[in-house]
C-alpha positions in Angstrom: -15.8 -11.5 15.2 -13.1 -9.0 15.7 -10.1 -10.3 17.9 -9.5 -8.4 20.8 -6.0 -8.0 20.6 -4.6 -6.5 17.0 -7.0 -6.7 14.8 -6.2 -5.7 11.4 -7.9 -3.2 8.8 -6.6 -1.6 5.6 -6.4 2.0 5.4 -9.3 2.2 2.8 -8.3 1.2 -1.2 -7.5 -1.5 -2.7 -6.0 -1.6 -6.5 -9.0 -1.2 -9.1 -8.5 -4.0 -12.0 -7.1 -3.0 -15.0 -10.0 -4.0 -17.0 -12.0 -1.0 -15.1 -9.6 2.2 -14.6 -7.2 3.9 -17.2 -4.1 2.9 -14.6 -1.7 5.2 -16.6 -3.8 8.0 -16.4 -4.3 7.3 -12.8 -0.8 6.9 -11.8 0.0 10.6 -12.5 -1.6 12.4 -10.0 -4.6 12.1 -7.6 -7.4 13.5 -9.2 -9.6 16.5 -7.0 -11.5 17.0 -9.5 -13.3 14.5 -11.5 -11.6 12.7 -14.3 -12.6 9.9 -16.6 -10.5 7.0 -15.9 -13.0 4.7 -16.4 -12.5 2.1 -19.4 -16.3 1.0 -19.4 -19.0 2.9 -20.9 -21.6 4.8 -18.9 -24.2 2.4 -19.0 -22.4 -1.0 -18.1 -20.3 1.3 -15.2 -22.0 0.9 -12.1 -22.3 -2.4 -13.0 -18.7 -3.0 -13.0 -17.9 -1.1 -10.3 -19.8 -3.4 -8.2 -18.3 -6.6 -9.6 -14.7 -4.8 -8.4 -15.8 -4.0 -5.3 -16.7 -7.7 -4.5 -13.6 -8.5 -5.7 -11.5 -6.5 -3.2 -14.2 -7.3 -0.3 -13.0 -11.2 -1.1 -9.6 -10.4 -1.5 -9.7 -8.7 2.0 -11.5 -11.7 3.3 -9.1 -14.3 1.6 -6.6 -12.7 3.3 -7.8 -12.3 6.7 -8.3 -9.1 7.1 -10.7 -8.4 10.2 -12.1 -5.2 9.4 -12.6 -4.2 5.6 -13.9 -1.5 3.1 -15.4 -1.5 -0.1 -11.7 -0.4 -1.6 -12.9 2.6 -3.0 -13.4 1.2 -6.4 -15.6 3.5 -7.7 -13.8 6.3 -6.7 -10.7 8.2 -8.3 -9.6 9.3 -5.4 -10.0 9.1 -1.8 -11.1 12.5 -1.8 -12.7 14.0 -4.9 -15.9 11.7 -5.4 -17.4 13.3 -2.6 -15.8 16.4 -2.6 -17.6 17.0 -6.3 -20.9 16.1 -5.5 -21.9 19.5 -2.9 -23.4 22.1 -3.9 -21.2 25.5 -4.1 -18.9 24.1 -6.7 -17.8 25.4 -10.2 -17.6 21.8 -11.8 -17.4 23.4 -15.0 -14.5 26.1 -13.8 -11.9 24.6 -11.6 -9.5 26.3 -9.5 -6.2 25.3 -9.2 -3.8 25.0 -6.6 -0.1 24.4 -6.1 0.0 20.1 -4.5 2.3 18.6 -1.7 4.9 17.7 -4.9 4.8 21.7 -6.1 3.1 20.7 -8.9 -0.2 22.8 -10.2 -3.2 20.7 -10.2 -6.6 21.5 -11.0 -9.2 21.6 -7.6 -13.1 22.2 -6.9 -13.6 25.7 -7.4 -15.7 27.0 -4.1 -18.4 30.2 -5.9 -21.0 29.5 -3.3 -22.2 28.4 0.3 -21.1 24.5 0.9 -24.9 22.1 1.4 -24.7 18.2 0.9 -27.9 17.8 -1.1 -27.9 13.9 -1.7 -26.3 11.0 0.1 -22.8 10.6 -1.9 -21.3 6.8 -0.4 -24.3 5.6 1.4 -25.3 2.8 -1.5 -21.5 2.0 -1.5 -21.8 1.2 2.4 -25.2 -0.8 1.3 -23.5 -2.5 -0.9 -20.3 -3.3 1.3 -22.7 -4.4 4.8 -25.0 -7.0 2.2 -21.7 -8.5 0.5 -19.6 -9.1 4.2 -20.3 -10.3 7.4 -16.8 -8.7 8.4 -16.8 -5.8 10.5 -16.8 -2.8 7.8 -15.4 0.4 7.5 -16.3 3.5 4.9 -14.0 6.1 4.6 -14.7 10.0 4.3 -12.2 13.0 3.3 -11.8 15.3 6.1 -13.0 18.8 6.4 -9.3 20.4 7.0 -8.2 18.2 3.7 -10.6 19.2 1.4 -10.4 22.8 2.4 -6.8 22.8 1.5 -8.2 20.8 -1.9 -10.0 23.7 -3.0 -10.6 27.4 -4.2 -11.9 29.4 -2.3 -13.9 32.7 -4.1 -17.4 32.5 -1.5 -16.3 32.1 1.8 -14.6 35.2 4.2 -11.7 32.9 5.8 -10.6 29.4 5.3 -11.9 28.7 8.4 -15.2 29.0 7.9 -14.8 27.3 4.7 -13.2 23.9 7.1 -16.4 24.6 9.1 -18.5 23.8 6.2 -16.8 21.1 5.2 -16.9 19.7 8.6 -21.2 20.1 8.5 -21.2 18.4 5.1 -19.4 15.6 6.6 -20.9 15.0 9.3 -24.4 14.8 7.6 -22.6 12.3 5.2 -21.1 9.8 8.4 -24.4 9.9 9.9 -26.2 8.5 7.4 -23.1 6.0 6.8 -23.8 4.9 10.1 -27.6 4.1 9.6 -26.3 2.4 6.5 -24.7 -0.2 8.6 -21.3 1.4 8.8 -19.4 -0.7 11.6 -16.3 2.3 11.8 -16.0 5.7 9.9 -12.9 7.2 9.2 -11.7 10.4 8.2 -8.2 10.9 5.6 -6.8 14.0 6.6 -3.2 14.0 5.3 -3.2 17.9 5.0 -2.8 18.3 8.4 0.5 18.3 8.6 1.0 20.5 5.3 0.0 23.8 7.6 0.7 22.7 10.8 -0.5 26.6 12.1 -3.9 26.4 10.4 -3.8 22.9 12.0 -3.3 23.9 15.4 -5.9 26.6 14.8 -8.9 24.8 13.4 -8.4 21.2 13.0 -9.7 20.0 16.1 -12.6 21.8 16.3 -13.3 20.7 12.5 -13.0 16.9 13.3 -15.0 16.9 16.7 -18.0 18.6 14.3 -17.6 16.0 11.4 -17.8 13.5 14.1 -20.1 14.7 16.0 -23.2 12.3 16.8 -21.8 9.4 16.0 -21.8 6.5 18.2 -19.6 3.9 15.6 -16.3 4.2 16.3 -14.2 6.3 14.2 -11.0 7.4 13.1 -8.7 9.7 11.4 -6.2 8.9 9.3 -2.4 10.4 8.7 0.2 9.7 5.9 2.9 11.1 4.1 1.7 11.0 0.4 1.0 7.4 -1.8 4.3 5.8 -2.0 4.0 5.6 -5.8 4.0 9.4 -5.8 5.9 10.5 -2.8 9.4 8.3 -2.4 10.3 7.4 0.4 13.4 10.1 1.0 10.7 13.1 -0.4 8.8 11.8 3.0 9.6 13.3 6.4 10.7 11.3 9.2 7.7 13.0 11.6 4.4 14.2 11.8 4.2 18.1 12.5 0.4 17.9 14.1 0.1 14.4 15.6 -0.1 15.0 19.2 -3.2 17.3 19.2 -4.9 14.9 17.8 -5.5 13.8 21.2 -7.9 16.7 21.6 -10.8 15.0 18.9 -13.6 12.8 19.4 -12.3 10.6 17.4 -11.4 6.6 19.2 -8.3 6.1 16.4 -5.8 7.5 15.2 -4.3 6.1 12.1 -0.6 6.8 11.1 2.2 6.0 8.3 5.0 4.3 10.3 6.7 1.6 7.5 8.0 3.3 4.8 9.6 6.5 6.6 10.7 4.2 9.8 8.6 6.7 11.9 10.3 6.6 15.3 7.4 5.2 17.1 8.0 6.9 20.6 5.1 9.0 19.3 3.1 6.5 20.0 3.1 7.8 23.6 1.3 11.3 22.4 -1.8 9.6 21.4 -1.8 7.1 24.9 -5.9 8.0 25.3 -6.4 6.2 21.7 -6.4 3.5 19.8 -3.4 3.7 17.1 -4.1 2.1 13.3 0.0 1.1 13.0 1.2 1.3 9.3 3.5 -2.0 8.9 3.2 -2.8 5.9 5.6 -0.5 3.2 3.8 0.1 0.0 7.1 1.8 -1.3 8.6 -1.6 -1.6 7.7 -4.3 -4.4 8.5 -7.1 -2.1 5.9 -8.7 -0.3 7.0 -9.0 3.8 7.1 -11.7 5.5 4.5 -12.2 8.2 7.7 -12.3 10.4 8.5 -8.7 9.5 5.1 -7.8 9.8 5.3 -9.2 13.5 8.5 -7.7 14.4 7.1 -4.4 13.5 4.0 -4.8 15.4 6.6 -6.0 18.2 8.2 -2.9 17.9 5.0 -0.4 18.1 4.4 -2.6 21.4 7.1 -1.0 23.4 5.1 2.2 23.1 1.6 1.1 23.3 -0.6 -1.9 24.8 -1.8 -4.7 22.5 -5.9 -4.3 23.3 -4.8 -0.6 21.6 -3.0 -1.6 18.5 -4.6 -1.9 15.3 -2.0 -3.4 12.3 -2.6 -1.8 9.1 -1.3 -0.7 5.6 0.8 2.5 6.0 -1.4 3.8 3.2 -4.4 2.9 0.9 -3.3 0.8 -1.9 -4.8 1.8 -5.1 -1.4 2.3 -6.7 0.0 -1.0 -6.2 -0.6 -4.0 -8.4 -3.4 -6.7 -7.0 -1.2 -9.5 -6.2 1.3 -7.8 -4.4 -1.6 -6.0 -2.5 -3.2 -9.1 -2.0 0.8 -10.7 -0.7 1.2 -7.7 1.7 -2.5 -8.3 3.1 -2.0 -11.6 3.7 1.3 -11.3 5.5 -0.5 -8.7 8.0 -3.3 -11.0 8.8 -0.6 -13.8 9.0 1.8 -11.5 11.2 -0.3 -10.1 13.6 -1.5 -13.7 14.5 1.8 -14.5 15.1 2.2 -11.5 17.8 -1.3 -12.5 19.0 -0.6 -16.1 20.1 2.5 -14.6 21.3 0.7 -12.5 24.0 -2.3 -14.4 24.3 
């Protein structure tokens, strides 16, 4: 049973063994595109995808995590596993565009109309609902996200490219939800990259990727991994936080540890529910559940407990397994402390 007051989540990953992914090769870049990190053969694969998903669904559970995901194992990025698999894409040709860090990186290549012609994460959602009786979330990359993750050579305007992403999506979440999906969340950390195109299409992209639904569901907000973005390459605000107000969505989910957000923007998103990042991935240590509970302290000057929601600042693929596991374990631990506090 969820608690009523701060119940905590993850973002959505959790570190994939060693004995499965390339990590070096991983810890370069985040792949759009796909690339073969994988260190087991074709065959034995899925196989061993599944054995690391239980993994991180026990880990999350060990540590007392209230609602979890699969971790993402058996993706190599939050983003490009499903972005790949639509038709309309040059797999063979990529595009490439310049990233957040100025580097260029290679991107799906859009040649034709967007269509989702096969379910993508819905046996990974199967798998998650048979292996926990935790409430579950499944994650999806967001229509403005993986507009700005792409090449564009079909459609007129961007924005009917985000439009298309947005159908795609929402065919996708709805048949997460019949899968057993408990929550469904949407990553959209572009949105503050063109705050302009934000402000013009965003909302309107996210209320049709959501639309239907009856699960709650979310969208989530950061600055960039900590591994790849340090911590004074991150800004100190969001530039599109507040219209998020506008969606459909019932949570918002924001990156508040690591840049010491100043959480008086809490206030702007008063009509939802806020997933609070306390828990810095930038740093090696492991908190203690007493800095975990001070910082859910401080987001309660802003916001009411039945609307708080302690989480990870970020996923957390790109740290090792223990100290994932540590930093878990101190937010369950943390956010009980607050809890009996208030109860």
């Amino acid at each position: 049973m969820i608690p009523s007051l701060l119940p905590t989540t993850v973002v959505g990953s959790y570190p994939q063994p060693d004995w499965l992914v390339n990590r070096e090769m991983l810890s370069k870049t985040v792949p759009r595109v796909r690339v073969d990190i994988w260190r087991v053969p074709e065959p034995w694969l899925e196989q061993a995808q599944d054995d690391a998903t239980l993994l991180a669904i026990r880990d999350m559970e060990r540590a007392g995590i209230d609602i979890i995901t699969d971790g993402e194992i058996r993706r190599e990025s939050y983003s490009n596993r499903f972005a790949t698999a639509l038709e309309g894409i040059d797999m063979d040709n990529p595009g490439y565009v310049r990233t957040r860090s100025g580097n260029e990186t290679p991107v799906p290549r859009v040649v034709g109309r967007l269509k989702r012609t096969r379910a993508v994460e819905v046996r990974d959602m199967q798998f998650l609902r048979r292996n926990t009786e935790r409430a579950a979330k499944i994650t999806l990359p967001g229509p403005f996200t993986m507009s700005r993750q792409a090449m564009n050579e079909f459609y007129k305007d961007d924005d009917e490219l985000v439009m298309d992403y947005a159908a795609v999506v929402n065919a996708e979440a709805r048949d997460l939800e019949a899968a057993g999906a408990d929550i469904i969340q949407l990553d959209e950390p572009w949105l503050r990259d063109d705050p302009a195109a934000a402000e013009r299409i965003a909302v309107k992209a996210i209320n049709r990727a959501l639309e239907g639904l009856r699960i709650p569901t979310i969208v989530h907000l950061c600055f960039g991994y900590a591994a790849l973005v340090p911590g004074e390459k991150k800004p100190v605000g969001y530039s599109f936080l507040p219209q998020l107000s506008a969606t459909t969505a019932d949570q918002i989910s924001i990156e508040a540890a690591q840049p010491k957000l100043d959480l008086g923007v809490l206030r702007d998103l008063s009509p939802k529910k806020v997933l609070l990042g306390v828990i810095d991935l930038n740093d090696k240590a492991v908190e203690t559940p007493q800095q975990v509970a001070d910082r859910i302290r401080a987001g309660l000057k802003f916001m009411p407990a039945d609307k708080l929601i302690p989480a990870p600042d970020c996923g957390m693929k790109y740290i090792p397994r223990d100290i994932a596991f540590g930093k878990l374990k101190a937010l369950a631990d943390g956010a009980a402390i607050v809890r009996k506090e208030i109860a």
